[in-house]
PDB file of N, H, CA, C and O in Angstrom:
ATOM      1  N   UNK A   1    -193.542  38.035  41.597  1.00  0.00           N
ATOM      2  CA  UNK A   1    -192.789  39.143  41.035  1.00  0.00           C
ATOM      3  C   UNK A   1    -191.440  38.687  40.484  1.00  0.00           C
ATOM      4  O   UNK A   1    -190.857  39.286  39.580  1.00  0.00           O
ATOM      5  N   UNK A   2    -190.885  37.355  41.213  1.00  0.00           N
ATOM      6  H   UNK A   2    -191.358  36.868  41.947  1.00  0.00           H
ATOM      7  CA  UNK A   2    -189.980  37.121  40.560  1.00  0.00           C
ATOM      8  C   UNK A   2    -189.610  35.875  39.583  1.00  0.00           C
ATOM      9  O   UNK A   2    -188.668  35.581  38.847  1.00  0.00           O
ATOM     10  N   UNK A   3    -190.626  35.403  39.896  1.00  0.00           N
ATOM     11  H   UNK A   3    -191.391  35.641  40.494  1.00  0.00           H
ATOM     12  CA  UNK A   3    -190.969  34.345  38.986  1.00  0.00           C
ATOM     13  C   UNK A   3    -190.340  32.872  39.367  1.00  0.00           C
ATOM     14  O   UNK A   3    -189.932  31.952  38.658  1.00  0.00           O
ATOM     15  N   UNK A   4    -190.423  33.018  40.572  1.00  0.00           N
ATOM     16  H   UNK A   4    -190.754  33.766  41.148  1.00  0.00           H
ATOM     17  CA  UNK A   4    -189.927  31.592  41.283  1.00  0.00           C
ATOM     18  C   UNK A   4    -190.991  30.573  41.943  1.00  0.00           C
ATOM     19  O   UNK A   4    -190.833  29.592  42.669  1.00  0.00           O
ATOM     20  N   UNK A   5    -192.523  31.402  41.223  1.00  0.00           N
ATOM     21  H   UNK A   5    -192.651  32.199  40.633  1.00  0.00           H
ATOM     22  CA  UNK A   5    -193.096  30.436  41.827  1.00  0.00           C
ATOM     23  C   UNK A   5    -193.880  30.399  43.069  1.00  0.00           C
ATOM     24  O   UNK A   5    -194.854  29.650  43.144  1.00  0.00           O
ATOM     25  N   UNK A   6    -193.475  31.272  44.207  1.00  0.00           N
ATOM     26  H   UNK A   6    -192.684  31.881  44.146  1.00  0.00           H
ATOM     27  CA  UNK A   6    -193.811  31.852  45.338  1.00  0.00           C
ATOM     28  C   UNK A   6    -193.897  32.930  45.571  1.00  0.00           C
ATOM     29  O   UNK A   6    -193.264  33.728  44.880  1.00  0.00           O
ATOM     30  N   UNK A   7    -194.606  33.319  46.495  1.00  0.00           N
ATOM     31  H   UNK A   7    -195.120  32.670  47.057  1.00  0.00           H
ATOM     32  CA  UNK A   7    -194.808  34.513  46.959  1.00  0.00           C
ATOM     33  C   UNK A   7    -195.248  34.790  48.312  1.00  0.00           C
ATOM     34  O   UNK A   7    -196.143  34.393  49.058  1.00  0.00           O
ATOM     35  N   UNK A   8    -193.934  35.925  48.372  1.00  0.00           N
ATOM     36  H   UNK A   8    -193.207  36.247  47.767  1.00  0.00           H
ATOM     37  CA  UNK A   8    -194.155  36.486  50.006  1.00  0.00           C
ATOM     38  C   UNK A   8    -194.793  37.353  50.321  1.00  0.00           C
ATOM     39  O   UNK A   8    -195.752  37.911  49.787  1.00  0.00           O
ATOM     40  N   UNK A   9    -194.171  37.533  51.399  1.00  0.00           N
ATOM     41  H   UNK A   9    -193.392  37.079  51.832  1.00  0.00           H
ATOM     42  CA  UNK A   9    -195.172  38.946  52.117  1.00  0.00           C
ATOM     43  C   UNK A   9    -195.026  40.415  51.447  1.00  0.00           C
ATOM     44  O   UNK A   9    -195.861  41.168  50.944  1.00  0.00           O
ATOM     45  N   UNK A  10    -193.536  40.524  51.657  1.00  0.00           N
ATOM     46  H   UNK A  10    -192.858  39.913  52.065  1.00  0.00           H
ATOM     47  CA  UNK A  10    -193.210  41.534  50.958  1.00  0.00           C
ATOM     48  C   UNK A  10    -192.986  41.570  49.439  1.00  0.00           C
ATOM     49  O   UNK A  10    -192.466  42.578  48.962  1.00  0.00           O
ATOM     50  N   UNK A  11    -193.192  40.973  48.975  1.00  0.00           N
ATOM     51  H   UNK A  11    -193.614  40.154  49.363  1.00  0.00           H
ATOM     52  CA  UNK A  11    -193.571  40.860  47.506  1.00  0.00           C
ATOM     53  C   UNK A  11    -194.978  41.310  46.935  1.00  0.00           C
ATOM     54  O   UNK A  11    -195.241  41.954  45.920  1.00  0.00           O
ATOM     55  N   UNK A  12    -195.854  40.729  47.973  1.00  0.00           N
ATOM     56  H   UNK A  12    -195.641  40.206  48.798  1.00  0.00           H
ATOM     57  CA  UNK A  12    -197.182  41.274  47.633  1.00  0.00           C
ATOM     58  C   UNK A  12    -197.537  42.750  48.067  1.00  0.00           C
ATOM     59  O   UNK A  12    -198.271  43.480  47.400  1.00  0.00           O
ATOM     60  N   UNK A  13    -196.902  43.133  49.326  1.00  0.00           N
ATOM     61  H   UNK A  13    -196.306  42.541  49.868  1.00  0.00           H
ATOM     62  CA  UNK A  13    -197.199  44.289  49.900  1.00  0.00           C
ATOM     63  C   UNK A  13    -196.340  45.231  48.550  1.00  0.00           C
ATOM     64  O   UNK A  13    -196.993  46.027  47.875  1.00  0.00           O
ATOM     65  N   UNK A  14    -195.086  45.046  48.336  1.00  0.00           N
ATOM     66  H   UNK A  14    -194.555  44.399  48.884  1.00  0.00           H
ATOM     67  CA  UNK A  14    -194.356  45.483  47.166  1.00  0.00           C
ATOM     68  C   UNK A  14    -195.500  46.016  45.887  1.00  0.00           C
ATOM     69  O   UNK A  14    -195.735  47.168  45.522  1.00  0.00           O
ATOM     70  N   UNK A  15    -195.946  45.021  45.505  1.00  0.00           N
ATOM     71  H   UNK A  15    -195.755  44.085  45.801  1.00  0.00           H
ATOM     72  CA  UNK A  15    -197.141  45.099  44.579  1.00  0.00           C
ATOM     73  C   UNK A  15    -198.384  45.777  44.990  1.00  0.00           C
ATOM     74  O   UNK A  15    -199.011  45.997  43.954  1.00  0.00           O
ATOM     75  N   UNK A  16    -198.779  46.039  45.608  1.00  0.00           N
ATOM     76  H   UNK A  16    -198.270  45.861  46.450  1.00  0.00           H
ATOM     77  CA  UNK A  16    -199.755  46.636  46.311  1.00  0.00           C
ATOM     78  C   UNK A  16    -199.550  48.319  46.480  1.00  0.00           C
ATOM     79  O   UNK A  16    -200.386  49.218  46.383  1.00  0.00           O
ATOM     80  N   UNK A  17    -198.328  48.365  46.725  1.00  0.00           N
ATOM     81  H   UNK A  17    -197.649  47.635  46.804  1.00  0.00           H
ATOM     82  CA  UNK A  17    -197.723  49.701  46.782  1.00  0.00           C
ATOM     83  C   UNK A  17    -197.392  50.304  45.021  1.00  0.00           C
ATOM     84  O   UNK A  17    -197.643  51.388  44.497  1.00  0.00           O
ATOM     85  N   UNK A  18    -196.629  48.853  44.392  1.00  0.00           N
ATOM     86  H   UNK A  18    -196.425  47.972  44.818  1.00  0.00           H
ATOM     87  CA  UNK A  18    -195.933  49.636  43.012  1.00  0.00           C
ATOM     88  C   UNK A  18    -197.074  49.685  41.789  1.00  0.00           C
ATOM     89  O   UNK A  18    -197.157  50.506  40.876  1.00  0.00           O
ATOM     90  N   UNK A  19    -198.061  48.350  42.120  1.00  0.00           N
ATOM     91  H   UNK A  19    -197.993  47.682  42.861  1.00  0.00           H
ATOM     92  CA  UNK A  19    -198.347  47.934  40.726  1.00  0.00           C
ATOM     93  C   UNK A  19    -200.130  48.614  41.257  1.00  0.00           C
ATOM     94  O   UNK A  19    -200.508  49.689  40.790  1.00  0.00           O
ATOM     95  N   UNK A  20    -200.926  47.901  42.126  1.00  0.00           N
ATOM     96  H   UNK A  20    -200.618  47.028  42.505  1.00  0.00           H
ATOM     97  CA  UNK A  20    -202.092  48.350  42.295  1.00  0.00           C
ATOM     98  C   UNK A  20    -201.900  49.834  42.652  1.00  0.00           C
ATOM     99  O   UNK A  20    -202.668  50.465  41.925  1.00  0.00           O
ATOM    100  N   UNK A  21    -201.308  50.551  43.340  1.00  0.00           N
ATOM    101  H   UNK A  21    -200.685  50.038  43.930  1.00  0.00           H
ATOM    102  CA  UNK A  21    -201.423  51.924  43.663  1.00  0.00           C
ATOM    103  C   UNK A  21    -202.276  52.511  44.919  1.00  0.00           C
ATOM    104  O   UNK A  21    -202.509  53.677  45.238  1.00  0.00           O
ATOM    105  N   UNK A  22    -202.511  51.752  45.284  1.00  0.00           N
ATOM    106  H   UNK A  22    -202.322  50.805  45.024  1.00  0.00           H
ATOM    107  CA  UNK A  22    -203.799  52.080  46.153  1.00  0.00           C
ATOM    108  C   UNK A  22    -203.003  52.322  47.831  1.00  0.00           C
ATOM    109  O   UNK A  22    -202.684  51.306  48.448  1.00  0.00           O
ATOM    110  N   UNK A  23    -202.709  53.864  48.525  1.00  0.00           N
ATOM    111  H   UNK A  23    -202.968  54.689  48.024  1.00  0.00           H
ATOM    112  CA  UNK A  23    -202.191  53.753  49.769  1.00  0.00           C
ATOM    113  C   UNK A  23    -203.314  52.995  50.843  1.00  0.00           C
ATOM    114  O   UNK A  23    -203.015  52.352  51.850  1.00  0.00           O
ATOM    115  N   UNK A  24    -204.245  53.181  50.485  1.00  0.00           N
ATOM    116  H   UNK A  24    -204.487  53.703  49.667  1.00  0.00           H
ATOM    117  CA  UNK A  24    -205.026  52.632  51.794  1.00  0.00           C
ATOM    118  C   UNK A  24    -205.116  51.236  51.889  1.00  0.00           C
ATOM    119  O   UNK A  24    -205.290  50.579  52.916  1.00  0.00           O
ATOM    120  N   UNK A  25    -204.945  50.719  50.405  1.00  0.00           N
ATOM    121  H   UNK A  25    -204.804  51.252  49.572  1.00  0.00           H
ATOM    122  CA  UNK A  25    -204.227  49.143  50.974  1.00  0.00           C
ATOM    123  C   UNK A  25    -203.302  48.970  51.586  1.00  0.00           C
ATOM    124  O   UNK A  25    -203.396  48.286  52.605  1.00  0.00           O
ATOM    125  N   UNK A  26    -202.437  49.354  51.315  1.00  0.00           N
ATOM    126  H   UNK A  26    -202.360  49.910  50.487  1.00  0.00           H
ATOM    127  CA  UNK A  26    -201.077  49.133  51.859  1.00  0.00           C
ATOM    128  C   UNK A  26    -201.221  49.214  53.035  1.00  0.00           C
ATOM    129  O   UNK A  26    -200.726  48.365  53.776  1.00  0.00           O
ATOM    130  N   UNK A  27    -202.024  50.385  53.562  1.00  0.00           N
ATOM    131  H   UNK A  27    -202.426  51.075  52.959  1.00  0.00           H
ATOM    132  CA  UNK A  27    -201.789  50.629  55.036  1.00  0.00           C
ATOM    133  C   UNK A  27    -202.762  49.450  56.188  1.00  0.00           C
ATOM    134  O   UNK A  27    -203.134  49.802  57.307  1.00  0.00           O
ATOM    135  N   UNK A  28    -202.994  48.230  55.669  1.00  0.00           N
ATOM    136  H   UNK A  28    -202.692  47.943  54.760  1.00  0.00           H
ATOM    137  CA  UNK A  28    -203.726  47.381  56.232  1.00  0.00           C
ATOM    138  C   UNK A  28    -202.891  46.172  56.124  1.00  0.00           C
ATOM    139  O   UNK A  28    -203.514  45.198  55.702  1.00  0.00           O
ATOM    140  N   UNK A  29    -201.705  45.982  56.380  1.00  0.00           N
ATOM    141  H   UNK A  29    -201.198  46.773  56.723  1.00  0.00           H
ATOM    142  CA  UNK A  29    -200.587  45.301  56.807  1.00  0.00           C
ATOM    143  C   UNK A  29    -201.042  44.175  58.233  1.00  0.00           C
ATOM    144  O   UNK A  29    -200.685  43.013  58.426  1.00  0.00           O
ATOM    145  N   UNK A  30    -201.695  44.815  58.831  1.00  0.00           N
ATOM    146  H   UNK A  30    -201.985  45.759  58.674  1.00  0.00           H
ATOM    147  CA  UNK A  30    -202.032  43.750  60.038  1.00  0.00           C
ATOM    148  C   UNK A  30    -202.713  42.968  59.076  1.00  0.00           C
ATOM    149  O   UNK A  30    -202.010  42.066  58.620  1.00  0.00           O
ATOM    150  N   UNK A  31    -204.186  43.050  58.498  1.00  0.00           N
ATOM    151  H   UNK A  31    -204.757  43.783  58.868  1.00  0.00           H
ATOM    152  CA  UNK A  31    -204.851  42.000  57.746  1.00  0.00           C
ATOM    153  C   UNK A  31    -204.431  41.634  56.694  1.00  0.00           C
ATOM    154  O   UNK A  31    -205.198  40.834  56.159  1.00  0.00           O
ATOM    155  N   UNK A  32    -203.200  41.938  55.912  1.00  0.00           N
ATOM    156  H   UNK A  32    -202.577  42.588  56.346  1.00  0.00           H
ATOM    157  CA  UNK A  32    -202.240  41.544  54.991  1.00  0.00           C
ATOM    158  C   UNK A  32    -201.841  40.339  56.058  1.00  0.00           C
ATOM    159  O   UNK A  32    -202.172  39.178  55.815  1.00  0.00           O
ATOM    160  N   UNK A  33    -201.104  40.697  57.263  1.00  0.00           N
ATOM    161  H   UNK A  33    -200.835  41.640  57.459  1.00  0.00           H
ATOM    162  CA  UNK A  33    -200.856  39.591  57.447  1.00  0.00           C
ATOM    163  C   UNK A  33    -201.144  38.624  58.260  1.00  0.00           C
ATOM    164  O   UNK A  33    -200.331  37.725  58.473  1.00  0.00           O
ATOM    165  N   UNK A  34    -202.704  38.674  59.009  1.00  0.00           N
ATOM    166  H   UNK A  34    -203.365  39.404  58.836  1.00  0.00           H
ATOM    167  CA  UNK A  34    -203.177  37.559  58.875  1.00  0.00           C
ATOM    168  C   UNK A  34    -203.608  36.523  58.131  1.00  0.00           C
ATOM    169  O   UNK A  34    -203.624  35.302  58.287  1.00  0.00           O
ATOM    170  N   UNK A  35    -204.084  37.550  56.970  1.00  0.00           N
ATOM    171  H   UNK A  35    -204.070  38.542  56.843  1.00  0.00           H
ATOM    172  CA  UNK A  35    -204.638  36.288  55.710  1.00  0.00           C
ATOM    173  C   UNK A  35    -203.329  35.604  54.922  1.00  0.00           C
ATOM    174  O   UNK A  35    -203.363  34.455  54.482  1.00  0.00           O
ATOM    175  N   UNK A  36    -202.228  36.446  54.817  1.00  0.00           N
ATOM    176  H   UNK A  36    -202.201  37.380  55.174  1.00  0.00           H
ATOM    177  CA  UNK A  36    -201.120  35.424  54.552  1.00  0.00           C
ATOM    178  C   UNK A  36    -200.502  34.123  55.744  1.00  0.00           C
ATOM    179  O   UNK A  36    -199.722  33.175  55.652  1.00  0.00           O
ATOM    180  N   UNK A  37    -201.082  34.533  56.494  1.00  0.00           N
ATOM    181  H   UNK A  37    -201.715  35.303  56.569  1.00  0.00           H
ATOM    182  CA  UNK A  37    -200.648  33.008  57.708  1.00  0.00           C
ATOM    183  C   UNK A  37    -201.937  32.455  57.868  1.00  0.00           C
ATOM    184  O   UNK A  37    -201.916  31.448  58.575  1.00  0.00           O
ATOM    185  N   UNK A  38    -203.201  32.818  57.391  1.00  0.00           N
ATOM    186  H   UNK A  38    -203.218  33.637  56.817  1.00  0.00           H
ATOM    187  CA  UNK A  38    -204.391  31.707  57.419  1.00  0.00           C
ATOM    188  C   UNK A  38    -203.784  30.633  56.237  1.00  0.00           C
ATOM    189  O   UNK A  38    -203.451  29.470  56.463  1.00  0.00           O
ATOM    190  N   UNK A  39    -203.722  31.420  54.743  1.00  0.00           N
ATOM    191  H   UNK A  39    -203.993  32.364  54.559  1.00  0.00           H
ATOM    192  CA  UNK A  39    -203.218  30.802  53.478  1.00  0.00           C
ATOM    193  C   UNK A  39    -202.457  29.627  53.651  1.00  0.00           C
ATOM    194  O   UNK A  39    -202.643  28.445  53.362  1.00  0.00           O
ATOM    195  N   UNK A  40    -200.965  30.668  54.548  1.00  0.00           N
ATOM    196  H   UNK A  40    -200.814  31.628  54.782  1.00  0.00           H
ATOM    197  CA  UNK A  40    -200.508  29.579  54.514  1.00  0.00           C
ATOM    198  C   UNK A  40    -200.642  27.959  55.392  1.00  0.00           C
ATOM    199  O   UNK A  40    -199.944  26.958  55.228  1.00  0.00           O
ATOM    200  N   UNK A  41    -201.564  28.129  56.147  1.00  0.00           N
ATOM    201  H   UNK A  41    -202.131  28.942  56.281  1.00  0.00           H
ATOM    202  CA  UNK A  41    -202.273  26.902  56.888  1.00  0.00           C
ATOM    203  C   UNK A  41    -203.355  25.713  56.090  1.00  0.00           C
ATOM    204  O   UNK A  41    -203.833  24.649  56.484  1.00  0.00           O
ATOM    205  N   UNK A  42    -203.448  26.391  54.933  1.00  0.00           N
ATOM    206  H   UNK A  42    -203.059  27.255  54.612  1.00  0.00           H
ATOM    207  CA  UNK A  42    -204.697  25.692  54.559  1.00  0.00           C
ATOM    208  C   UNK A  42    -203.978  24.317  54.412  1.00  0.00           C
ATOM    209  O   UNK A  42    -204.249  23.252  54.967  1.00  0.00           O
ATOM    210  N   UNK A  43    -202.690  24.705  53.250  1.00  0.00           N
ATOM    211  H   UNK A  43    -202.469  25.570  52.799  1.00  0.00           H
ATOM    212  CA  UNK A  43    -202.510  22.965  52.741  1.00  0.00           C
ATOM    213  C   UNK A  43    -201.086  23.141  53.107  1.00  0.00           C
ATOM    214  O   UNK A  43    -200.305  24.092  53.135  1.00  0.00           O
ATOM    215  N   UNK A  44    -201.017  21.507  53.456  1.00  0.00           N
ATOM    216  H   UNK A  44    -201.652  20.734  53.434  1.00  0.00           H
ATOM    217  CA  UNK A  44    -199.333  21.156  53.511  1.00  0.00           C
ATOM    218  C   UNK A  44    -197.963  21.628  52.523  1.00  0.00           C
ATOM    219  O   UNK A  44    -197.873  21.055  51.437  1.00  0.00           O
ATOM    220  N   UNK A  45    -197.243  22.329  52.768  1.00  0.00           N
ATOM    221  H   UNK A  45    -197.317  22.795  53.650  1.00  0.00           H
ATOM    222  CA  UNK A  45    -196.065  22.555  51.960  1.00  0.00           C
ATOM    223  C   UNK A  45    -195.563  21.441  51.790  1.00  0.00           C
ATOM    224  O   UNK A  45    -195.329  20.553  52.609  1.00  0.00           O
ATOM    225  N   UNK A  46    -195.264  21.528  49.858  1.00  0.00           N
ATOM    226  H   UNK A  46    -195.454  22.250  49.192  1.00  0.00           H
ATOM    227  CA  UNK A  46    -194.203  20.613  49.294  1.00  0.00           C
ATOM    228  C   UNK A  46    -193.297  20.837  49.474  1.00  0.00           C
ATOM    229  O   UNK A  46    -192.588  19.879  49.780  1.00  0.00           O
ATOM    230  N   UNK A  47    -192.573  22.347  49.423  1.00  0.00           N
ATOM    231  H   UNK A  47    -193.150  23.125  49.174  1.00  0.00           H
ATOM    232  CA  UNK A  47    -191.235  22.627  49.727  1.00  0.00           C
ATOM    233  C   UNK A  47    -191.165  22.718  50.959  1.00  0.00           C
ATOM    234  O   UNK A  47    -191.965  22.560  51.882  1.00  0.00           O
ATOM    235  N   UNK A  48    -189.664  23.110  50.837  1.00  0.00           N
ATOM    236  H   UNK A  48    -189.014  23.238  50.088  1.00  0.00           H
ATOM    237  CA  UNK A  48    -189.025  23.595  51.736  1.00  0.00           C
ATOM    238  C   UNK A  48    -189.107  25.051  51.951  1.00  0.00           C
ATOM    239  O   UNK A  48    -188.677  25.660  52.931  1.00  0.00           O
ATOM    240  N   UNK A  49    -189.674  25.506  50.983  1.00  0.00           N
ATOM    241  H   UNK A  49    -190.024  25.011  50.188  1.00  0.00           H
ATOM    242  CA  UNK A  49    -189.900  26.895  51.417  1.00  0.00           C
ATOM    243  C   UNK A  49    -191.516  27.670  52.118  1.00  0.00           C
ATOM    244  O   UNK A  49    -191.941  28.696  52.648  1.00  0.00           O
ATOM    245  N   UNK A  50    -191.898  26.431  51.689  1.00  0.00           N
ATOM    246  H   UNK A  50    -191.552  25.597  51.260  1.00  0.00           H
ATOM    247  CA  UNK A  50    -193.422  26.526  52.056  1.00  0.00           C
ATOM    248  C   UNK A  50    -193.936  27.140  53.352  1.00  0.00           C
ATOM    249  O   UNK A  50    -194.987  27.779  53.402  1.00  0.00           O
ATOM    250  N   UNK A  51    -192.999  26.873  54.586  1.00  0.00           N
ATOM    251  H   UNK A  51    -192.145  26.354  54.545  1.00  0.00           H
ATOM    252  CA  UNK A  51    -193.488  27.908  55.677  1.00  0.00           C
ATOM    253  C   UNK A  51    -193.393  29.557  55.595  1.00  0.00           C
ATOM    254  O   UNK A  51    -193.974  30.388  56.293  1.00  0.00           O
ATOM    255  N   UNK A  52    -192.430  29.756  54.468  1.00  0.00           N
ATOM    256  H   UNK A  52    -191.958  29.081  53.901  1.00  0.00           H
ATOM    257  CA  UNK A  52    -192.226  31.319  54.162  1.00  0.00           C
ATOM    258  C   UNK A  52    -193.104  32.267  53.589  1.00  0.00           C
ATOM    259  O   UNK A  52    -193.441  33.382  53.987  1.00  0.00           O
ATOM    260  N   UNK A  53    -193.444  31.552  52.477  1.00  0.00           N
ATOM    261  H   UNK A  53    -193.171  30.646  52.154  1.00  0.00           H
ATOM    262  CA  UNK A  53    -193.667  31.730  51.159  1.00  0.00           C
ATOM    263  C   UNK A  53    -195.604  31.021  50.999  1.00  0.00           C
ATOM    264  O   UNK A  53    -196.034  30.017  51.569  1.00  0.00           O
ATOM    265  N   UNK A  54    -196.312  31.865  50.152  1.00  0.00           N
ATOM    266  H   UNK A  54    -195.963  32.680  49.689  1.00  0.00           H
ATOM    267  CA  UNK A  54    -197.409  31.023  49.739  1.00  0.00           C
ATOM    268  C   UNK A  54    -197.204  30.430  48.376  1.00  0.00           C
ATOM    269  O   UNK A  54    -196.589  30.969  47.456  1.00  0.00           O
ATOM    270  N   UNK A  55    -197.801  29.236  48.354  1.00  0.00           N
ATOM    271  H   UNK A  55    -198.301  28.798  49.102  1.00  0.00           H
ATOM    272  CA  UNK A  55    -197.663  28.303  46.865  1.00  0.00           C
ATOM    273  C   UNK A  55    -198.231  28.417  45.919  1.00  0.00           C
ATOM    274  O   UNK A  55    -199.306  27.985  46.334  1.00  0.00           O
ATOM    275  N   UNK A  56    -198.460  28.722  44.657  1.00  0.00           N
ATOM    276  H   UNK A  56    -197.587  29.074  44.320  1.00  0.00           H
ATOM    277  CA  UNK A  56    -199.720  28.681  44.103  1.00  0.00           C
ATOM    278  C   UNK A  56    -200.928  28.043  44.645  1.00  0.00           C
ATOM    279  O   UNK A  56    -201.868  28.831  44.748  1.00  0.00           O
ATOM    280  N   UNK A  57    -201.119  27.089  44.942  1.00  0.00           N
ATOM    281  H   UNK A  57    -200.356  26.449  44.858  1.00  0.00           H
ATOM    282  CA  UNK A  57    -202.307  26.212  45.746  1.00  0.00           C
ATOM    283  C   UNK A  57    -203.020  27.038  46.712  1.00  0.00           C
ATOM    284  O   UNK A  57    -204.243  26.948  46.820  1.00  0.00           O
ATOM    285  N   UNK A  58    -202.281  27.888  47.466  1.00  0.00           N
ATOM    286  H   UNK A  58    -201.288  27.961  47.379  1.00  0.00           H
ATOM    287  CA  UNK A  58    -202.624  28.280  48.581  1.00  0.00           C
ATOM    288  C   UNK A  58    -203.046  29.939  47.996  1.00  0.00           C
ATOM    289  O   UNK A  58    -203.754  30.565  48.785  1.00  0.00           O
ATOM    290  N   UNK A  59    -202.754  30.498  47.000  1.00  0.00           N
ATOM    291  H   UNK A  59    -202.179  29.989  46.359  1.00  0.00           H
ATOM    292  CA  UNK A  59    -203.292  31.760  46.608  1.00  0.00           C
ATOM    293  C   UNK A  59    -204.383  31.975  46.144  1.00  0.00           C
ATOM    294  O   UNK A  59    -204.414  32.992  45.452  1.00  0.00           O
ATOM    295  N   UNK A  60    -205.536  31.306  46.254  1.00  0.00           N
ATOM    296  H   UNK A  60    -205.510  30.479  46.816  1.00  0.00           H
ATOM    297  CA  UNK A  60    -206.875  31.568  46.160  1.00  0.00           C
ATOM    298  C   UNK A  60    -207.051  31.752  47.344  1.00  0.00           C
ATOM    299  O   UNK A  60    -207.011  32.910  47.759  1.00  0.00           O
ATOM    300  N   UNK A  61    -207.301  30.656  48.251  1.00  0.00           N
ATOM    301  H   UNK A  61    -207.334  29.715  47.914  1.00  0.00           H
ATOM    302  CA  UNK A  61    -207.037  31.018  49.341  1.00  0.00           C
ATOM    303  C   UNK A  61    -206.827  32.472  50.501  1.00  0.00           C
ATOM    304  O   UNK A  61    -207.572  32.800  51.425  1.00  0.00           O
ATOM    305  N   UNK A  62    -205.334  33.236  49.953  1.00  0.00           N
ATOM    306  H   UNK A  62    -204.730  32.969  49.202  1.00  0.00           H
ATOM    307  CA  UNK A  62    -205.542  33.878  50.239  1.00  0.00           C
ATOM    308  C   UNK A  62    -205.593  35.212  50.079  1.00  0.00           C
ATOM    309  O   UNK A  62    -205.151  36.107  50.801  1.00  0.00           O
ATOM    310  N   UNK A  63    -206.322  35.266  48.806  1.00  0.00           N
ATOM    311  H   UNK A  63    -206.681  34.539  48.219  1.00  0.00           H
ATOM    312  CA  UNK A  63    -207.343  36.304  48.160  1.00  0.00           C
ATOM    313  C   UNK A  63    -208.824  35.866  48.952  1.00  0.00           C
ATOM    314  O   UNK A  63    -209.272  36.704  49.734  1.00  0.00           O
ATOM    315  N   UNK A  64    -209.334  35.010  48.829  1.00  0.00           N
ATOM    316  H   UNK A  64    -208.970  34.329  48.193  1.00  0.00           H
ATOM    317  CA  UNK A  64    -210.471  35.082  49.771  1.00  0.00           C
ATOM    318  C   UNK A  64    -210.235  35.456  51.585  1.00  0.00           C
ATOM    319  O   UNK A  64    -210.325  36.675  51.724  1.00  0.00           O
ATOM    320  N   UNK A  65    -210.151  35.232  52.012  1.00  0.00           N
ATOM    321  H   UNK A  65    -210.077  34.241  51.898  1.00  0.00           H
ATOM    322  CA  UNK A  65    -209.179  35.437  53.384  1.00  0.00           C
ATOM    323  C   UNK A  65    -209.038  37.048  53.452  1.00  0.00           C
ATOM    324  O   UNK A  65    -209.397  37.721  54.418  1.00  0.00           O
ATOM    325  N   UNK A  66    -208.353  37.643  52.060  1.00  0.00           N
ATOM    326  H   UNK A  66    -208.061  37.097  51.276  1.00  0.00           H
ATOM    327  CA  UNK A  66    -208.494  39.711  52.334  1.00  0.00           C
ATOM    328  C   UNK A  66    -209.564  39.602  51.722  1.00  0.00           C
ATOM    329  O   UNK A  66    -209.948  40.760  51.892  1.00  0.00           O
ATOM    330  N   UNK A  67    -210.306  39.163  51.181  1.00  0.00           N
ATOM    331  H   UNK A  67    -209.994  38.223  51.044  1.00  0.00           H
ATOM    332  CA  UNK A  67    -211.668  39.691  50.978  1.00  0.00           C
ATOM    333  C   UNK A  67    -212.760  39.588  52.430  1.00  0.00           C
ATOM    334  O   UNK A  67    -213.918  40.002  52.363  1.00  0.00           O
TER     335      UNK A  67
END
Protein backbone atom coordinates (compact mmCIF):
# COMPACT_ATOMS: atom_id res chain seq x y z
CA UNK A 1 0.00 0.00 0.00
CA UNK A 2 2.81 2.03 0.42
CA UNK A 3 5.08 1.12 -1.86
CA UNK A 4 8.08 0.20 0.17
CA UNK A 5 8.15 -3.06 -0.87
CA UNK A 6 6.66 -4.85 2.19
CA UNK A 7 3.86 -5.68 3.66
CA UNK A 8 2.28 -5.96 6.98
CA UNK A 9 -0.33 -7.08 8.85
CA UNK A 10 -2.17 -4.17 9.07
CA UNK A 11 -1.73 -3.11 5.73
CA UNK A 12 -3.29 -6.10 4.39
CA UNK A 13 -6.09 -6.30 6.91
CA UNK A 14 -6.36 -2.32 5.86
CA UNK A 15 -6.96 -3.62 2.32
CA UNK A 16 -9.23 -6.18 3.02
CA UNK A 17 -11.45 -3.82 4.81
CA UNK A 18 -10.90 -0.61 2.19
CA UNK A 19 -10.12 -2.10 -1.15
CA UNK A 20 -11.70 -5.87 -1.26
CA UNK A 21 -14.83 -4.92 0.84
CA UNK A 22 -15.69 -8.01 2.09
CA UNK A 23 -16.67 -7.81 6.27
CA UNK A 24 -16.48 -11.44 6.69
CA UNK A 25 -12.94 -11.37 5.72
CA UNK A 26 -11.89 -9.11 7.83
CA UNK A 27 -13.46 -10.73 10.61
CA UNK A 28 -10.99 -13.82 10.32
CA UNK A 29 -7.99 -12.00 11.81
CA UNK A 30 -6.92 -15.12 13.82
CA UNK A 31 -6.24 -16.97 10.30
CA UNK A 32 -5.02 -13.64 8.87
CA UNK A 33 -2.67 -14.12 11.32
CA UNK A 34 -1.47 -17.30 11.28
CA UNK A 35 -0.82 -17.47 7.63
CA UNK A 36 1.12 -14.21 7.93
CA UNK A 37 3.63 -15.91 10.54
CA UNK A 38 3.63 -19.31 8.49
CA UNK A 39 4.78 -16.79 5.32
CA UNK A 40 6.84 -15.31 7.18
CA UNK A 41 8.85 -18.63 8.11
CA UNK A 42 9.16 -19.97 4.81
CA UNK A 43 12.40 -18.06 3.66
CA UNK A 44 15.16 -16.22 5.38
CA UNK A 45 14.87 -12.36 5.60
CA UNK A 46 17.25 -10.12 3.69
CA UNK A 47 16.32 -7.24 5.66
CA UNK A 48 16.17 -6.01 8.54
CA UNK A 49 12.76 -5.68 8.43
CA UNK A 50 11.98 -9.05 7.46
CA UNK A 51 10.73 -10.36 10.89
CA UNK A 52 7.88 -7.65 10.64
CA UNK A 53 6.96 -7.40 7.42
CA UNK A 54 6.37 -10.12 4.47
CA UNK A 55 8.80 -9.80 1.34
CA UNK A 56 7.71 -10.19 -1.92
CA UNK A 57 9.24 -13.81 -1.96
CA UNK A 58 7.24 -14.78 0.78
CA UNK A 59 3.69 -13.48 -0.68
CA UNK A 60 2.70 -16.37 -2.62
CA UNK A 61 3.24 -18.10 0.06
CA UNK A 62 1.04 -16.44 1.97
CA UNK A 63 -1.88 -16.34 -0.24
CA UNK A 64 -1.71 -20.06 -0.33
CA UNK A 65 -1.54 -20.50 3.50
CA UNK A 66 -5.38 -18.25 3.56
CA UNK A 67 -6.43 -20.33 1.02
Amino acid sequence: MNGNGFLSLAEFQKGLRDVIKIPTLFDTKPVILRAFNAAKATTKGKSRHSDDYIEKAEFRAFLKYLR
